[in-house]
C-alpha positions, 0 to 999 in steps of 0.5 A: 343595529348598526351597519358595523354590527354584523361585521363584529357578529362575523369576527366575532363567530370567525375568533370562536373557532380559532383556537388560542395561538398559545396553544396552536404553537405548543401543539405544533412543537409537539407534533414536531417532536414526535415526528422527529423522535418517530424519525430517528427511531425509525432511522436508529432500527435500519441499517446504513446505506449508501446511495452507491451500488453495493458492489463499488462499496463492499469490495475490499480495496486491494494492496498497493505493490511497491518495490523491495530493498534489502541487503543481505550481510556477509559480515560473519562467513565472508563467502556464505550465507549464514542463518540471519542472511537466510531469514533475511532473503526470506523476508524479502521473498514474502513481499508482494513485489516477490510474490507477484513475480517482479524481476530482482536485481542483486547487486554484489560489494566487497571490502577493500582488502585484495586487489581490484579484480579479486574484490570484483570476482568475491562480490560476484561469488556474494551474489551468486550465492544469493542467487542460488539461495532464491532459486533453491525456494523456488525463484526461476533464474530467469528473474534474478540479474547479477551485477559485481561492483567490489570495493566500488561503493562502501557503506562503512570505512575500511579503515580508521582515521589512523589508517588501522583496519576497520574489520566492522567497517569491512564487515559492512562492505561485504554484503548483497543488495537486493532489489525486487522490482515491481511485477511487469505487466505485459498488455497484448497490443489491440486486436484490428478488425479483419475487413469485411469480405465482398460478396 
């Protein structure tokens, strides 16, 4: 024998026990397979979770409060509320800024046609009868503020461009404008420690 033959005998023994690289990497592949198929199986039968704490994620997130405009028309009975101006003030009394208590502000207008001050006094009638409407569902009147404002600030033209009546346009005129402001929120000012008595 030869001084490079053990050597031979030795790598010889060690390839014999290794298996064919060929077939090494397919049953790597397909151990990987199953693990993975296993994986999504096991991950497909249990529910979804998070990693934040139940409780931040299952309470429902609550409604956002915003302030409510409305006008309520006078257009048909200029000094009644009629059924539509009705649904309309109930509309508004739905809203969450009403629910929750928020202060309203009812700003009264009319057309043009009279003088200045009778336009201020039948505005102030419009809002009143709003007013009176609220507080008929159940509205304290301590909530509710009044402004007359007459003629002062038109939605609509008077008159047309010939200077003939414009009745839709004064039909328009003649409406209340409600605002529901959002709830006050009133925080009690912080509580100071009493100092500690001496013995």
């Amino acid at each position: 024998m030869t001084r490079s033959t053990p050597a031979l005998l030795l790598l010889g023994a060690l390839a014999a026990c290794q298996p064919p690289a060929e077939k090494e990497a397919a049953n790597v592949a397909d151990n990987g397979a199953n693990m993975l198929a296993a994986n999504e199986a096991d991950n497909a039968a249990e529910p979804q979770r998070s990693i934040l704490r139940p409780e931040v994620i299952d309470q429902p997130e609550e409604p956002k409060i915003e302030p409510v405009d409305g006008v309520i028309s006078f257009g048909q009975s200029p000094m009644a509320l009629d059924d539509a101006a009705k649904a309309a003030i109930d509309a508004l009394l739905a809203s969450p800024a009403a629910k929750e208590g928020g202060p309203i502000t009812l700003r009264g207008h009319s057309d043009s046609r009279g003088n200045d001050g009778d336009n201020k006094v039948a505005s102030r009638i419009r809002a009143e009868k709003v007013r009176d409407y609220l507080v008929e569902k159940g509205v304290p009147k301590d909530r509710i503020t009044l402004v007359a404002l007459g003629e002062a600030r038109p939605i609509a033209p008077n008159a047309k461009e010939d200077g003939s009546d414009d009745p839709e346009g004064r039909a328009k005129n003649r409406r209340v404008e409600v605002h529901v402001a959002l709830p006050t929120v009133l925080v009690p000012p912080p509580v100071e420690p009493k100092p500690a008595e001496k013995p």
